[in-house]
C-alpha positions in Angstrom: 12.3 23.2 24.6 11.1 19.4 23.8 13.0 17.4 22.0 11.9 14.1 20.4 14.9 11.7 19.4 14.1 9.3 16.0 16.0 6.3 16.2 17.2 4.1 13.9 15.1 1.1 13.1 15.6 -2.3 15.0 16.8 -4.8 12.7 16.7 -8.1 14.5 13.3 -6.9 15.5 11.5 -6.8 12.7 7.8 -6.1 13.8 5.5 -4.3 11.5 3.1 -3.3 14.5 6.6 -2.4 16.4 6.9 0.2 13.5 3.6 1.2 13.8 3.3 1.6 17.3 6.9 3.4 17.0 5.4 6.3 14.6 1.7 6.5 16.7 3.8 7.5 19.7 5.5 10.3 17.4 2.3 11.3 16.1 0.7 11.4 20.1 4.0 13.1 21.2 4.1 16.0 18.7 0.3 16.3 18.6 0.4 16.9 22.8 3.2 19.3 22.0 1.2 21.4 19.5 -1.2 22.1 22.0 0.8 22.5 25.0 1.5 26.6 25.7 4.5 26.3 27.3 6.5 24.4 23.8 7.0 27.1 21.9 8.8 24.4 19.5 10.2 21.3 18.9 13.9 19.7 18.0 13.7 16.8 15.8 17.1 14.9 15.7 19.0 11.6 15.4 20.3 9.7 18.4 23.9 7.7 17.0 25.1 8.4 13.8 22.6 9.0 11.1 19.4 11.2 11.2 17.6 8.6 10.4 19.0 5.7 7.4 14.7 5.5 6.6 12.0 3.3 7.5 12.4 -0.7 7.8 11.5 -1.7 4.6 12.5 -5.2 5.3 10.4 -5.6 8.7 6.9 -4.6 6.1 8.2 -6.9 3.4 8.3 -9.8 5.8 5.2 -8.9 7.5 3.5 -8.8 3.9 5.3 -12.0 2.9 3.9 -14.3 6.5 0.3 -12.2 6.0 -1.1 -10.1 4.2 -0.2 -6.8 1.3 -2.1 -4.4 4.0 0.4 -5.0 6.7 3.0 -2.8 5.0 -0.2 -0.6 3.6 -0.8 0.1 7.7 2.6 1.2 8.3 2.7 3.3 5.6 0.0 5.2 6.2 1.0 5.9 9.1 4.0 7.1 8.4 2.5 9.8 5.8 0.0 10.9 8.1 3.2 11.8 10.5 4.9 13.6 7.7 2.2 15.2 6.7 1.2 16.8 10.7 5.4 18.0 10.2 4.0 19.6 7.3 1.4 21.5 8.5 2.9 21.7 12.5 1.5 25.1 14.1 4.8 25.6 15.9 8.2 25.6 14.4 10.3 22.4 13.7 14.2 22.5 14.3 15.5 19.3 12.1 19.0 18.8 13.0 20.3 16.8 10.3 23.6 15.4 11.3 24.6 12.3 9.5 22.9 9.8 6.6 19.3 11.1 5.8 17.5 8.8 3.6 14.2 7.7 2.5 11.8 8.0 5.2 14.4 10.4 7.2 13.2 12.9 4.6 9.8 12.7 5.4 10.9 13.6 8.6 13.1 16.3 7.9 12.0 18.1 4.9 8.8 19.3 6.1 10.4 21.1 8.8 10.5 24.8 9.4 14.3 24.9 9.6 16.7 22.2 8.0 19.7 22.6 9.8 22.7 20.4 8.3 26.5 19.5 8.8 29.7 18.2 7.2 28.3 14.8 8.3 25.4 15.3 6.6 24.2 13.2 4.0 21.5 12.6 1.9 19.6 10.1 -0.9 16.5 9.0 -2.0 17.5 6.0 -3.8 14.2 3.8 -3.2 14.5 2.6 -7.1 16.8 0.2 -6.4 15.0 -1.9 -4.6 11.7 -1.3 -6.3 10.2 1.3 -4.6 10.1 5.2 -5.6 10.8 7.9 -3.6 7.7 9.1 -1.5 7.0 10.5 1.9 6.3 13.6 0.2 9.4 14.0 -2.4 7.2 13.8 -5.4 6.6 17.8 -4.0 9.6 18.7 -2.2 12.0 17.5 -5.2 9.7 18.6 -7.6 10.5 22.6 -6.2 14.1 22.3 -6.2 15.7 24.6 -9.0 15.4 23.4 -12.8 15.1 19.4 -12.7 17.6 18.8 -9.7 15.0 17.0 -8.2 14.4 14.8 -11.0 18.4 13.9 -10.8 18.6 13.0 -7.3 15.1 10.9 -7.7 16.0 9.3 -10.6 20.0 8.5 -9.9 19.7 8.5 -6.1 22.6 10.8 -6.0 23.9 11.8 -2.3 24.4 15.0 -1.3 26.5 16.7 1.4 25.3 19.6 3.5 26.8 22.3 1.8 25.1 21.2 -1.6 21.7 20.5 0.5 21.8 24.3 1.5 22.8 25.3 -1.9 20.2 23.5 -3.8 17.5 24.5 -1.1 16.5 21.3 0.8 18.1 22.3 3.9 18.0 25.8 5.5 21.3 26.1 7.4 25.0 24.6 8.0 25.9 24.2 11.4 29.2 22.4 12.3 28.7 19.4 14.1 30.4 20.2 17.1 28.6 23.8 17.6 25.1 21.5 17.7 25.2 20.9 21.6 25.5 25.0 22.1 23.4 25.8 19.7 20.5 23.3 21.5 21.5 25.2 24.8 21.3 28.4 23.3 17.8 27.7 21.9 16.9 26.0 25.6 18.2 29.3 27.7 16.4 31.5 25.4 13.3 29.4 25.5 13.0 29.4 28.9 13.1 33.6 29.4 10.8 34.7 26.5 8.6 33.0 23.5 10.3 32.7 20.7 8.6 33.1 17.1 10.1 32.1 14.5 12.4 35.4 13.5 13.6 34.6 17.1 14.7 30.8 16.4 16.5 32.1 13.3 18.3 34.9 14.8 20.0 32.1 17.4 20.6 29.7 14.8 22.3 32.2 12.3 24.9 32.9 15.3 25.9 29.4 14.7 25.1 29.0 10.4 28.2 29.0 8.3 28.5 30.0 4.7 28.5 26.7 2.2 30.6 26.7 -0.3 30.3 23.5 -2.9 33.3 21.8 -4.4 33.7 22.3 -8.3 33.2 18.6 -9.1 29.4 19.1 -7.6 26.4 17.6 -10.0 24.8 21.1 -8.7 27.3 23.4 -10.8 26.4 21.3 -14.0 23.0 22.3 -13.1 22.6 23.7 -17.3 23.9 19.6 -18.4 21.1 17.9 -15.8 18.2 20.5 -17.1 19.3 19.8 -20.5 19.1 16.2 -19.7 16.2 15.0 -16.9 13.8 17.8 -19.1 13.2 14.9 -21.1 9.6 13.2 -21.3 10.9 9.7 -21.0 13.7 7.9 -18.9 14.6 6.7 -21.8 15.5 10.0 -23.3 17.0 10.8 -20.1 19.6 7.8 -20.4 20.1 8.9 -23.9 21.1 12.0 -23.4 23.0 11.6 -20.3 25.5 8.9 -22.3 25.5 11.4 -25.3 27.3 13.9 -22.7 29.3 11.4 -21.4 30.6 10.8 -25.4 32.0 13.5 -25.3 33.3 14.5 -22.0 33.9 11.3 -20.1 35.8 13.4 -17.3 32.1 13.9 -15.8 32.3 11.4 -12.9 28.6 12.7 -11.9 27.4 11.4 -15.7 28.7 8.0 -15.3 27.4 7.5 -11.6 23.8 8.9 -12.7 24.1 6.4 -16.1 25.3 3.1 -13.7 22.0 3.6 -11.3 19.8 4.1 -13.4 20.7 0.8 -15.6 20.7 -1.0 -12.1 17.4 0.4 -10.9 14.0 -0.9 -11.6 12.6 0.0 -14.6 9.4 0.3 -13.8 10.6 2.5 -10.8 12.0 4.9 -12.3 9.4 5.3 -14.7 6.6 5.6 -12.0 8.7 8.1 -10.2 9.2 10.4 -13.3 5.4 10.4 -13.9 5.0 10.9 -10.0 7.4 14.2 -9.5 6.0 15.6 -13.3 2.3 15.0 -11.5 3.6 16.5 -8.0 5.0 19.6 -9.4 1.6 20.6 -10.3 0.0 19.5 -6.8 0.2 20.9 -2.9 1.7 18.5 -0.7 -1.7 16.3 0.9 -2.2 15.6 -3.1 1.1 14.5 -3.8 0.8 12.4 -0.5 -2.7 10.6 -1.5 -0.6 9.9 -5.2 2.4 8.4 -3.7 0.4 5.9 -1.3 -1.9 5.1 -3.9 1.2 4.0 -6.1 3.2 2.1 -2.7 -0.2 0.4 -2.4 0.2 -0.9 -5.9 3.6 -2.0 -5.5 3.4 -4.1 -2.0 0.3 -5.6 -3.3 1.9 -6.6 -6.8 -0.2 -5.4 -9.2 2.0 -5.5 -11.8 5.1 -7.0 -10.3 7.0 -8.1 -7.9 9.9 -5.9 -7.9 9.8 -4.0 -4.5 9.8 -7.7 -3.2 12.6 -8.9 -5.3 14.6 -5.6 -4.9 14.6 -6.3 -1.0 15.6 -9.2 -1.4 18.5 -8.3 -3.6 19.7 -5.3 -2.0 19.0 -5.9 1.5 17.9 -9.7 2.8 20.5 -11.9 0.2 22.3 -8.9 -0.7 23.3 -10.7 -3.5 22.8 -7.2 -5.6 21.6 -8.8 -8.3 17.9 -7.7 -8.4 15.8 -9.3 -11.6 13.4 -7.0 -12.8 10.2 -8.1 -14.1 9.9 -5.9 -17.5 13.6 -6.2 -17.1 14.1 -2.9 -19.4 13.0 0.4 -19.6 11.6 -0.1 -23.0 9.8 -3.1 -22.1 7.3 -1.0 -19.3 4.5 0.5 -21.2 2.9 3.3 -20.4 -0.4 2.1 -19.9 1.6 -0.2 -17.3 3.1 3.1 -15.8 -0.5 4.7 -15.4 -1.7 1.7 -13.7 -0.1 2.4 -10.8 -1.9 5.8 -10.3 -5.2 4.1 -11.1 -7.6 3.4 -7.3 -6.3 -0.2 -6.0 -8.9 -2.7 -6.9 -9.6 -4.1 -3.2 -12.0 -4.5 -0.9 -10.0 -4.1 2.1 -8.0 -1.1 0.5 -8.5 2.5 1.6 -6.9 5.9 -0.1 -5.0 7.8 2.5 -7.4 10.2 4.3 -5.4 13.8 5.5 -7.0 16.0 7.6 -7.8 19.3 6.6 -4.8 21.7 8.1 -3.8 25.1 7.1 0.2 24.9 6.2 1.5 27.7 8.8 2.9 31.4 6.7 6.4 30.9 8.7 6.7 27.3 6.7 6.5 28.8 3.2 8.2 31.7 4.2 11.2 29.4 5.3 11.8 27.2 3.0 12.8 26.9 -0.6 10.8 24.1 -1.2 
């Protein structure tokens, strides 16, 4: 067994290239452990608390802010081209979700053959409220989730527990917390006697898998309300609707929790990422990959505003909380603003991200839900 451990970024640290360096020796690790015979696969895990709270968004900001846009652009990339080799790994990936899974945590874990979570578990994309949209693949992973759940959770930045995780399909098992350590050992003595394919691997881990069960209050079992709801063309329409529920029946906590987001979030955001998840459900996973850096790229060079840079500030650097929005309403961003952002970035140092060419393994589709 080989086990790589992410850990959480290094805040009083904050090195772009340190970021950079951090995900090439991912990238080196799991590439050597693809080709090496005797791995027959790789544990991806936390090491504290949290999977993994996401990437250092402040560390690229300053590095953007002291130099130049393609600072942040570098790390980026980087970052997708790791979640993308996850994606297409030839051997199979054992994510161990235990704890906060956010942001670029779920490029991490998503991709993986088998999502294993726990009652620690939790997880968010909320990247529109600080400006950003939620990427490192989710404009394809949300976009498969049942109805327009994935719409909900991109749009509201909603947190889920492990037992809705399983239920909705991002994550493939729930293993208690405590039973981690033997089911890693259990995995590692078995490893060590025989190859294990990937029938194997999920014979051990279902010893250890317990039945979810999600509580009544979950968004998930008004799954009928948020289809009825994030269906809509425009955010706009969404919001709309949502508070028309909410008129009501104002005993859906969910309703007011999606509603109070939303109004808080970038506009522009969450009109970007609604475009982005409409276009990705439609598109294999390298596409939706190319999209989503094309529209990051956009945003850390300001193209049409600065609000990834004043979100950041707001949320995490002040942490005043009081972002201002540049269009400061949803009715202010236009469309032809929105499709901007999925337009080529006009510069000469810019480059769309290149993927290899690699053949997404049967046991991955198989799998997985998403």
């Amino acid at each position: 067994m080989l086990t790589y451990e992410n850990r959480q970024p290094e805040f009083e640290n904050p090195q772009c290239d340190n970021r950079c360096r951090r995900i090439c020796e991912i990238l080196h690790k799991l590439k050597a452990y693809e080709e090496d015979s005797t791995a027959k696969f790789v544990i991806l895990k936390g090491n504290g608390k949290a999977f993994c709270a996401g990437g250092d968004v402040t560390a690229a900001i300053n590095m953007i802010i002291s130099g130049h846009w393609s600072f942040g652009g570098r790390f980026y990339r980087r970052q997708y081209a790791l979640d993308y080799l996850l994606a297409t790994y030839k051997k199979p990936l054992v994510a161990l979700i235990n704890g906060i899974v956010m942001g670029g945590g779920a490029g991490i874990s998503m991709h993986a053959t088998f999502r294993l979570v726990t009652e620690k578990t939790v997880f968010a994309m909320p990247e529109a409220a600080i400006g950003l949209i939620p990427d490192v693949g989710a404009s394809h992973f949300l976009s498969r989730l049942p109805g327009f759940f994935g719409e909900y959770l991109g749009l509201t930045g909603a947190r889920l527990d492990g037992n809705e995780m399983v239920t909705c399909g991002l994550a493939t098992h729930f293993v208690h917390s405590k039973d981690l350590a033997s089911l890693e050992h259990a995995l590692d003595v078995e490893g060590s006697s025989k190859a294990l394919d990937v029938p194997a691997i999920s014979n051990i881990i279902n010893k250890f898998g317990q039945k979810v069960s999600i509580k009544k209050d979950s968004p998930y079992n008004r799954l009928e309300i948020i289809n009825d709801c994030f269906c809509r063309e425009t955010v706009e329409e969404i919001v709309s609707k949502l508070e028309g529920y909410l008129a009501t029946n104002n005993s859906e906590k969910w309703i007011t929790g999606a509603i109070k987001f939303m109004k808080a979030a970038s506009p522009t955001s969450l009109k970007v990422f609604l475009k982005s998840i409409r276009k990705g459900r439609k598109q294999i996973l390298p596409r939706c990959l190319v999209q989503e850096y094309n529209v990051l790229c956009h945003m850390l060079r300001r193209t049409f505003h600065d609000d990834v840079f004043e979100g950041s500030r707001a949320m995490l650097i002040d942490k005043d909380k009081r972002p201002k929005w540049k269009p400061s309403k949803l009715e202010l961003v236009s469309e032809e603003m929105v499709d901007g952002f999925f337009d080529k970035v006009d510069d000469e140092e810019w480059e769309p991200l290149q993927l290899p060419h690699r053949s997404i393994a049967a046991y991955t589709t198989q799998n997985s839900k998403l």
